[in-house]
C-alpha positions in Angstrom: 9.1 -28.8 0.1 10.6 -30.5 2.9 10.2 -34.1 4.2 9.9 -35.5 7.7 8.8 -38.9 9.4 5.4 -39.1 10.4 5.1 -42.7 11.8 5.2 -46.5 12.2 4.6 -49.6 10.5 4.1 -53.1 12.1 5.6 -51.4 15.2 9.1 -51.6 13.8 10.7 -47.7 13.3 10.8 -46.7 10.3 10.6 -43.4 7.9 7.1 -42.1 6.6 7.8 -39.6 4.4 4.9 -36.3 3.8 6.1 -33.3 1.9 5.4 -30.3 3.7 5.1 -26.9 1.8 5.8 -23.5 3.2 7.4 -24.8 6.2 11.3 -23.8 7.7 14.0 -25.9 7.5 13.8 -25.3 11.5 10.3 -26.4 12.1 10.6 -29.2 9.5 14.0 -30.6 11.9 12.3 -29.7 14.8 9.0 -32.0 14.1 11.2 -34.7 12.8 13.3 -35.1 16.2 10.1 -34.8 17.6 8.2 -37.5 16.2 11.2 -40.1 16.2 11.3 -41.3 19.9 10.8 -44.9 18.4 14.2 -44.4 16.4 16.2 -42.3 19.5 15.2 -45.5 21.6 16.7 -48.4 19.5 20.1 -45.6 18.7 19.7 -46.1 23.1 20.5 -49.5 23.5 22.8 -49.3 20.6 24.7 -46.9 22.8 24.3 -49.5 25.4 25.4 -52.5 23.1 28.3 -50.4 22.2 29.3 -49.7 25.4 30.3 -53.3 26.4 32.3 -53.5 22.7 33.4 -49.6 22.9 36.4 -49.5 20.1 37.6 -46.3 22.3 39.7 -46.7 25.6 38.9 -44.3 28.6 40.8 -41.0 27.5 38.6 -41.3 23.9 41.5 -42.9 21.5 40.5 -45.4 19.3 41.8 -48.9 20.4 43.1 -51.1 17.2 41.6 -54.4 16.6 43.4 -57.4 17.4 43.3 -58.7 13.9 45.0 -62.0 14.8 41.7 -62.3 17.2 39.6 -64.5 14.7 36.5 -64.8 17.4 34.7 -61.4 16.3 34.9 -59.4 13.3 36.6 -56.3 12.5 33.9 -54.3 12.1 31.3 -53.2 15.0 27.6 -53.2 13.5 26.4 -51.1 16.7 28.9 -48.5 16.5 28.4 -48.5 12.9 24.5 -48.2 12.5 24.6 -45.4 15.4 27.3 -43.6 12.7 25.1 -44.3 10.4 22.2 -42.7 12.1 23.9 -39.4 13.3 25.2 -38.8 10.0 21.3 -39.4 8.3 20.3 -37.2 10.4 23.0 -34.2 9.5 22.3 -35.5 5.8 18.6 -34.3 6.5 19.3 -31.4 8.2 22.0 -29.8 6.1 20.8 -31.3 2.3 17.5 -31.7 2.4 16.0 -28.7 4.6 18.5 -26.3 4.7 19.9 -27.0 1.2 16.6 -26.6 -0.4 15.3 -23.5 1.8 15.4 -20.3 0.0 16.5 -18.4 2.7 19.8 -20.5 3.3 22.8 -20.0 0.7 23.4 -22.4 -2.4 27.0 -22.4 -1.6 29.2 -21.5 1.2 32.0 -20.3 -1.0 35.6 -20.4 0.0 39.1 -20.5 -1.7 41.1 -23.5 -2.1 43.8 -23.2 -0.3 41.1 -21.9 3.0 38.9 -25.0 2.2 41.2 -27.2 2.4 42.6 -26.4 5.4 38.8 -26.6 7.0 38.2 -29.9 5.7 41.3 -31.0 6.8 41.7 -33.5 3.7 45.0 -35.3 4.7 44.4 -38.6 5.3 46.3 -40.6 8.5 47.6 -43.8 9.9 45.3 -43.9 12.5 41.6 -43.4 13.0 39.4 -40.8 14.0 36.7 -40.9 17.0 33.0 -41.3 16.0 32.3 -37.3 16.6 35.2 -36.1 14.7 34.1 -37.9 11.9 30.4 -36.9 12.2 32.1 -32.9 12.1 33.6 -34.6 8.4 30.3 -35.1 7.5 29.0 -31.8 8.3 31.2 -30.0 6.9 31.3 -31.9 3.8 27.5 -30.6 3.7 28.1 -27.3 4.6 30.6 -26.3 1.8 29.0 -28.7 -0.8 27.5 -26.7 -3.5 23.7 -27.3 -2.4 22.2 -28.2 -6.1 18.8 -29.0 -4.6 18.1 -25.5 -4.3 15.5 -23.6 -5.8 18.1 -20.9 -6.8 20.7 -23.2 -8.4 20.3 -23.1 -12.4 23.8 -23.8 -12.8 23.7 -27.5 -14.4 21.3 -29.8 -16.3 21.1 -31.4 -13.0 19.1 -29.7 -10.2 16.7 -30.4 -7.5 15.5 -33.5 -5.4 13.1 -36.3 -6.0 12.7 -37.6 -2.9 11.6 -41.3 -3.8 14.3 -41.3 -6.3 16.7 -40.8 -3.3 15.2 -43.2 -1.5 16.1 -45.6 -4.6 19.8 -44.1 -4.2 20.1 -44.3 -0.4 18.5 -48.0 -1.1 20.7 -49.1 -4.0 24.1 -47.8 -2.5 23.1 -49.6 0.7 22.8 -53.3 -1.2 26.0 -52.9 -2.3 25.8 -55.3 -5.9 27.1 -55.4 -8.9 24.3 -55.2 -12.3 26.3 -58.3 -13.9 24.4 -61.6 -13.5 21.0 -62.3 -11.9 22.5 -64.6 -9.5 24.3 -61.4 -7.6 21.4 -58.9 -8.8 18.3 -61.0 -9.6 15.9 -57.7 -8.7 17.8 -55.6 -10.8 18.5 -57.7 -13.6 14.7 -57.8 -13.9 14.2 -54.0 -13.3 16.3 -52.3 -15.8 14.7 -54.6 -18.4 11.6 -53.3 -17.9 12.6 -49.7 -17.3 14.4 -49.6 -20.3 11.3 -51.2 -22.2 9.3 -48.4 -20.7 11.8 -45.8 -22.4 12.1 -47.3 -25.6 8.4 -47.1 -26.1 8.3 -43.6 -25.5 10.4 -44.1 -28.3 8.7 -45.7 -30.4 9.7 -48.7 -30.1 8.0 -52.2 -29.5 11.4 -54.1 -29.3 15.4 -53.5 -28.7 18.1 -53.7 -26.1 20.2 -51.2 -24.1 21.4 -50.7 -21.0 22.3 -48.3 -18.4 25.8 -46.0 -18.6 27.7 -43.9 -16.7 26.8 -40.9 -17.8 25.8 -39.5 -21.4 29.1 -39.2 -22.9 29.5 -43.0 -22.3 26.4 -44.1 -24.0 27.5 -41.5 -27.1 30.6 -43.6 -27.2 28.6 -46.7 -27.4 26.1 -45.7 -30.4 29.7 -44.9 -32.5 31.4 -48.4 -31.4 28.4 -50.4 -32.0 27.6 -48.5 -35.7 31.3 -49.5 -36.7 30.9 -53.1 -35.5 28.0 -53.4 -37.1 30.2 -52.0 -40.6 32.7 -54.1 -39.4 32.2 -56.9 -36.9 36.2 -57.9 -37.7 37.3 -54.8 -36.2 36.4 -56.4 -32.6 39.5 -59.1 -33.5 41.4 -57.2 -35.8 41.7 -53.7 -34.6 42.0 -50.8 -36.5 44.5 -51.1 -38.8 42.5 -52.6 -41.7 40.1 -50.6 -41.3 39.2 -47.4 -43.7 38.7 -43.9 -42.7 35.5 -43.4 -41.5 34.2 -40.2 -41.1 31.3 -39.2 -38.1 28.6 -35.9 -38.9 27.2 -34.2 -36.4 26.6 -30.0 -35.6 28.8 -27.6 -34.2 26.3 -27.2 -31.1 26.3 -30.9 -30.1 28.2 -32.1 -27.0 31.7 -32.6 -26.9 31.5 -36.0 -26.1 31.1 -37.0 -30.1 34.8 -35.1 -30.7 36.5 -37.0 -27.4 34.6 -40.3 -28.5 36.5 -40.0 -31.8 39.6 -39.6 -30.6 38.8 -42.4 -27.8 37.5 -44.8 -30.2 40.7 -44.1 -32.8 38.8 -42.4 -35.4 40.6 -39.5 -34.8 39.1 -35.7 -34.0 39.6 -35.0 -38.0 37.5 -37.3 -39.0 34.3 -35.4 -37.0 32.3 -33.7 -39.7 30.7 -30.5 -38.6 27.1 -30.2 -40.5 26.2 -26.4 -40.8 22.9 -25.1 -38.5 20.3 -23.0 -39.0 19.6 -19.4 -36.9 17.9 -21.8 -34.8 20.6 -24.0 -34.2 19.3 -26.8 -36.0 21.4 -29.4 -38.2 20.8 -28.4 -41.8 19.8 -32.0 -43.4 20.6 -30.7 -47.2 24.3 -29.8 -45.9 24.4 -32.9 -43.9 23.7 -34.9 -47.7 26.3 -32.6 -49.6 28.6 -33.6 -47.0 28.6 -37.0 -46.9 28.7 -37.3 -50.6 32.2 -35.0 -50.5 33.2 -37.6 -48.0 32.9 -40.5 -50.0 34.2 -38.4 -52.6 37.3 -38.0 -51.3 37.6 -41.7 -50.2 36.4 -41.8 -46.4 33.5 -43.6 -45.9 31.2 -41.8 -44.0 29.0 -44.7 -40.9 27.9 -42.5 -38.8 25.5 -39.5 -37.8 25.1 -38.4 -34.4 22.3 -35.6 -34.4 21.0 -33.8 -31.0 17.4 -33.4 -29.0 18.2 -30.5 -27.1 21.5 -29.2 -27.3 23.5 -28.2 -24.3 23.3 -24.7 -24.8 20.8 -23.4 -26.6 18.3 -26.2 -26.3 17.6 -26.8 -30.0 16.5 -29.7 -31.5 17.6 -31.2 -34.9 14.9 -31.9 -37.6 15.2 -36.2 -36.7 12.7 -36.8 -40.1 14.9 -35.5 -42.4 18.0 -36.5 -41.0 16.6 -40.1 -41.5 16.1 -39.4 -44.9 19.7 -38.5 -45.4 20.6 -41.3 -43.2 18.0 -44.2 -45.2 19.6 -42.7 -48.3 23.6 -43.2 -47.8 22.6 -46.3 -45.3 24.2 -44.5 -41.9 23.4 -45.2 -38.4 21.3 -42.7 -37.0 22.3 -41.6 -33.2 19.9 -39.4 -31.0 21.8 -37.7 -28.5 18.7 -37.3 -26.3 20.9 -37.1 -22.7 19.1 -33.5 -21.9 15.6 -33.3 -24.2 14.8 -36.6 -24.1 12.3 -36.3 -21.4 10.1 -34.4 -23.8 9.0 -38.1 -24.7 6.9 -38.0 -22.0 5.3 -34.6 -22.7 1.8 -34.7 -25.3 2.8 -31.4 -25.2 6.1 -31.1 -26.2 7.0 -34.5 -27.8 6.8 -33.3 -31.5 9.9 -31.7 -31.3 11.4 -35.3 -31.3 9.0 -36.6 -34.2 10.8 -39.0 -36.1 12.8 -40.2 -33.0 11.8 -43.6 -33.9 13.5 -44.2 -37.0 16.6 -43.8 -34.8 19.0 -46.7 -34.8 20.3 -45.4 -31.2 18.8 -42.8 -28.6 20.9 -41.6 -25.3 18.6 -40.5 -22.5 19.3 -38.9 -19.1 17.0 -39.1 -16.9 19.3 -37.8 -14.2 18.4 -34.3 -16.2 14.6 -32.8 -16.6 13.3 -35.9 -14.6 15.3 -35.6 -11.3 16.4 -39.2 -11.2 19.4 -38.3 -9.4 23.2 -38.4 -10.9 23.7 -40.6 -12.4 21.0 -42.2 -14.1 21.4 -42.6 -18.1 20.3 -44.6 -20.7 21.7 -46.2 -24.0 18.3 -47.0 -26.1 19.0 -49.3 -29.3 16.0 -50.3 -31.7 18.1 -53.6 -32.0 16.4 -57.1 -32.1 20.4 -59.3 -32.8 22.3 -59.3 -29.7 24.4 -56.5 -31.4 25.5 -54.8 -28.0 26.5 -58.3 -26.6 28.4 -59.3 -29.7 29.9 -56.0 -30.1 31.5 -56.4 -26.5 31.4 -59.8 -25.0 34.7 -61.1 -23.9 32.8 -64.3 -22.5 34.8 -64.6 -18.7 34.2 -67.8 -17.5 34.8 -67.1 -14.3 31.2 -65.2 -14.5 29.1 -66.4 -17.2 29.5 -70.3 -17.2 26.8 -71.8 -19.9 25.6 -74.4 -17.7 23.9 -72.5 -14.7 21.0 -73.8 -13.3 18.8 -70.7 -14.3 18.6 -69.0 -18.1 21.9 -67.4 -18.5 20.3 -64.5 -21.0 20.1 -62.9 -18.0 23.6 -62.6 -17.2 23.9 -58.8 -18.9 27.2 -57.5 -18.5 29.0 -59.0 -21.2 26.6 -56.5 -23.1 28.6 -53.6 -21.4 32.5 -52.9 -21.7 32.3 -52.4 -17.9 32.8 -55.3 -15.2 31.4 -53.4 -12.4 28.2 -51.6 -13.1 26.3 -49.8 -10.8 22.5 -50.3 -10.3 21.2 -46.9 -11.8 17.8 -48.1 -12.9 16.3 -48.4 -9.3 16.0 -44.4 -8.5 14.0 -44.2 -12.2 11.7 -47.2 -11.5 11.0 -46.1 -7.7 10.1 -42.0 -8.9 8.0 -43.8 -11.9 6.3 -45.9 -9.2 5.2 -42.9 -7.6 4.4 -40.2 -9.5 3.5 -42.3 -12.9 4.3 -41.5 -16.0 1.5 -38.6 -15.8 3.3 -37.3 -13.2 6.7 -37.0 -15.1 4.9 -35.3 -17.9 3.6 -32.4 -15.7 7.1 -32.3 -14.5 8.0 -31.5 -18.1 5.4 -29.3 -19.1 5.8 -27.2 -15.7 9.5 -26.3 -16.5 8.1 -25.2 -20.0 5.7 -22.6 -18.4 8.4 -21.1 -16.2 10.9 -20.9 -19.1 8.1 -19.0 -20.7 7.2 -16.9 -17.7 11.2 -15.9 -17.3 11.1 -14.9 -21.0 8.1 -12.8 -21.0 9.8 -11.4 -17.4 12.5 -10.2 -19.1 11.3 -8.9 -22.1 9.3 -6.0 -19.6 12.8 -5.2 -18.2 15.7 -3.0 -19.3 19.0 -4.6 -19.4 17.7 -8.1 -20.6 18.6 -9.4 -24.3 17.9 -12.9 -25.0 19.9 -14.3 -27.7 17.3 -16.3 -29.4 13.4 -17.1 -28.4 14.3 -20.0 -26.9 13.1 -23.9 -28.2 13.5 -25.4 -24.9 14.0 -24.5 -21.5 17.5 -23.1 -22.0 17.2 -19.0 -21.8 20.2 -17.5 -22.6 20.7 -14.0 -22.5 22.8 -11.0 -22.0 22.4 -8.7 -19.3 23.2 -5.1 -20.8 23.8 -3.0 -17.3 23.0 1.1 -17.6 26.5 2.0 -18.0 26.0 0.0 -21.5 23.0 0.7 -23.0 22.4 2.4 -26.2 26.4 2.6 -27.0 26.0 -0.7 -28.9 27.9 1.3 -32.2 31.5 -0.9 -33.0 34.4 0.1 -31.0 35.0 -1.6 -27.9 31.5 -2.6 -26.7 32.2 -6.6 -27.3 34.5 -6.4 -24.9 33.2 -4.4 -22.2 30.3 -6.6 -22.8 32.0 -10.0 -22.8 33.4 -9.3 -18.6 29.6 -8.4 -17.4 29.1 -11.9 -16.9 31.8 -13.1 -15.4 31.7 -10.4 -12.7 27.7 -11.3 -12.2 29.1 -15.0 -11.7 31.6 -13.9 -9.1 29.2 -11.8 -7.2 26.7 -14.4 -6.5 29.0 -17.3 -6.1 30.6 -15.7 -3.1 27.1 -14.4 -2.1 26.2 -17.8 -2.6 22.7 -16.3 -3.6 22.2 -18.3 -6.6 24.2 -19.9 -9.5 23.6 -19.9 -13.5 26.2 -20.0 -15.9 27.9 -18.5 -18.8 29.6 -18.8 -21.8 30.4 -17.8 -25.2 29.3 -19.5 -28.6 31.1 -19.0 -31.6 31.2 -14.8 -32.3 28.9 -14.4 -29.3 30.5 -12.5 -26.3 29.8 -14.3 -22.6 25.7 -14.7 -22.0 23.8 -16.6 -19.4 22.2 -19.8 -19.8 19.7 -20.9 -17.2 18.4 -23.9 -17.5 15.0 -24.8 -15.4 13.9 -27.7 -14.6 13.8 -28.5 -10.7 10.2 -29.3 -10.0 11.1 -27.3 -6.5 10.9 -23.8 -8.0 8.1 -21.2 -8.1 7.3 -18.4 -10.1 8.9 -16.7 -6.6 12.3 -18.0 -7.7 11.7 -17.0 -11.4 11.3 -13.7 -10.4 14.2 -13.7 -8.0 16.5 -14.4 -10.5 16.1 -11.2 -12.8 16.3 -9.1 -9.5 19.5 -10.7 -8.6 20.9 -10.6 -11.5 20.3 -6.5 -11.6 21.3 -5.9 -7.8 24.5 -7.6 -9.0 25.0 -5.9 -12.3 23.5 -2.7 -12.2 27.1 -1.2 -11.0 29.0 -2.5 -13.7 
């Protein structure tokens, strides 16, 4: 898929967007220089403007401003918006055709010490002229790991929604800060009603939340709002009066529960691993015996932080009976939902969240199976008393005097521990604009069909082991190469088996033919996990991928 103007609108120049399909990166550039006269003439005369207020003298060094010259300001809007301009157009060129063609590289590897030297990173007393700096850019792009390509199944991030982008490119350019309405009235007003949209999906007719940076952050809050809601005094007190309280969550949730203990100053002891099943489920009858030891032995257990599609294997925890447990010792119940939430969306596939609702809090990336863009996550709460506000207010007057002329409810950002917020809703609420909500389902049921597809692919090939029948879309696997096959008797096998992987990795890295990653788990040697998701894949690149990861292992 590739984009590329098409038009005007009330005669003014602007960018009509129409996907293409099948179409080269070169014939997608060369129609869009082609069809943007309208935009090459206004970049004219702000050549021309610029030439009567060039910041260069005649041998092409950048004149200083005169900064005790208070007549004109320091920065030059003609030479700036031509910048801009050239560097769009490299954006589209290198990014969005030739980062998502097939037949271009997903990464233009290089060493450290060699990319550094081509970047040329240091950073100098005096400026650079307006083409050196548009190189910068280009090369920035060039050796920029291109994760909008069909072949990069590195991450739990991949592809591009292009409206979403649009909502990037948009929000970046406004420049505000998500704190009060009075500096952010549109957006003040749109992550309300995104978020309302989410916590239906949910479950939920009412709550609160807000949008973090990132999913570790909105873990973080879940446990700091469940002990303030224990112990409001600990917000004025600290922790010394406090007991020790003990968190319970799996061995295959995300490590952001461990460093948000040891943030938060409940300490990395106090995280209770609950046993898991084959499947890598959360066992809820452990989960009970454990809580009662810890009370047992004087802690008092708050908190339970459970996961909807964990980060490697993709498993989801039984949410039902965890609430049980939960209901039963009266614990807050946390969703870590950053990479299966989307599922929500899904008629499909939403059952393997049933029970979601009785949730007290729910994290939710979008940014993941949905394409928002990085970064775009969400803290859900099925909270009606301000508890997220209380928990974190510090009431500056200097931003949220009680006697403005408009309702100050919606001044937000005491509700957040951050003072500068970035607006993170927009690229959500633009891509649900346009595709719909029906449209995001398909986008979740499509990356279940290829997950299946590259299972039942691999199954008809030698060499291909898959760890478990997979829950999600999270295959992991080991690729057994000939040399290795059928000598799986004790000895040294692990270990031969354990360096296939990272080899693989190597190989297409500095290839830069595609990128997945590895790991190990527990007893498990290295495997592959691919996660799919990208809604710019084809059953082509499914297909791909098993035949490169044989060219590159079959040796070994």
């Amino acid at each position: 898929m590739h984009l590329m103007p098409t038009g005007k609108y009330d005669d003014r120049p602007v960018m009509v967007w129409a996907s293409f399909s099948k179409v080269s990166w070169k014939a997608c550039l060369s129609a869009w220089h082609a069809q943007s006269m309208q935009v090459a003439e206004v970049c004219q005369l702000l050549k021309l403007n610029m030439a009567e207020r060039s910041p260069f003298s005649s041998d092409g060094q950048r004149m200083e401003p005169i900064v005790g010259d208070l007549s004109d300001p320091l920065i030059n809007h003609a030479e700036g918006q031509l910048f801009l301009y050239e560097a769009y157009k490299i954006i589209v060129e290198e990014v969005l055709c030739k980062g998502t063609d097939v037949k271009e590289k997903v990464c233009e590897w290089k060493e450290p010490e060699e990319l550094a030297l081509l970047l040329d990173l240091e950073l100098r007393e005096k400026g650079e002229p307006q083409e050196r700096l548009l190189q910068r850019v280009r090369d920035v792009a060039k050796y920029s790991i291109k994760t909008s390509h069909p072949r990069f199944f590195n991450q739990q991030f991949a592809g591009v929604d292009y409206h979403s982008l649009a909502g990037r490119f948009l929000s970046e350019a406004l420049n505000t800060n998500l704190f009060t309405y009075e500096v952010a009235p549109v957006f003040v007003l749109m992550e309300a009603e995104v978020l309302r949209g989410l916590r239906e999906l949910v479950g939920w007719t009412e709550g609160d939340g807000l949008f973090c940076p990132g999913g570790s952050t909105s873990n973080m809050y879940a446990m700091n709002l469940a002990r303030y809601r224990l112990y409001p005094e600990v917000k004025s007190q600290g922790l010394w009066s406090l007991p020790r309280l003990t968190i319970f969550t799996s061995p295959e949730s995300h490590y952001s529960v461990k460093k948000g203990a040891a943030f938060l100053g409940f300490g990395m002891d106090n995280v209770i691993f609950v046993k898991v099943d084959d499947g890598g489920h959360m066992i809820p009858e452990d989960l009970d015996e454990k809580i009662e030891l810890s009370k047992s032995q004087g802690a008092v257990p708050f908190y339970v932080s459970c996961t909807s599609g964990t980060t490697v294997h993709g498993a989801f925890d039984p949410l039902d009976h965890i609430a049980d447990v939960c209901d039963k010792h009266k614990l807050w119940l946390h969703v870590d939902a950053a990479w299966g939430g989307s599922v929500l969306f899904s008629k499909k596939h939403k059952h393997l969240m049933k029970g979601v609702h009785r949730a007290n809090s729910v994290a939710w990336n979008p940014h993941k199976m949905l394409v928002a863009g990085l970064q775009c996550s969400a803290l859900l709460l099925n909270d009606t008393t301000n508890v997220l506000k209380e928990c974190h207010s510090a009431n500056a007057s200097y931003l949220f005097q009680q006697d403005k002329f408009y309702d100050v409810n919606l001044d937000i950002g005491d509700k957040s521990v951050q003072c500068s917020r970035k607006v993170d809703c927009l690229k959500l609420w633009l891509m649900w604009k346009a595709v719909g909500s029906a449209g995001l389902e398909q986008r979740v049921d499509k990356a279940f069909l290829h997950a299946r597809y590259l299972v039942d692919q691999m199954k008809k090939r030698d060499g291909f082991q898959l760890l478990r029948e997979p829950e999600f879309v999270n295959v992991c696997f080991w690729f057994i190469p000939p040399s290795l096959r059928g000598k799986e008797k004790p000895g040294d096998y692990q270990n031969r088996l354990a360096k296939i992987a990272p080899v693989i990795k190597e190989r297409m890295v500095k290839q830069g033919t595609m990128m997945v990653g590895y790991q190990p788990l527990g007893d498990r040697v290295n495997f592959f996990r691919v996660t799919i998701l990208s809604p710019l894949i084809s059953q082509k690149d499914m297909d791909f991928f098993l035949d490169e990861i044989e060219r590159l292992g079959n040796d070994l």
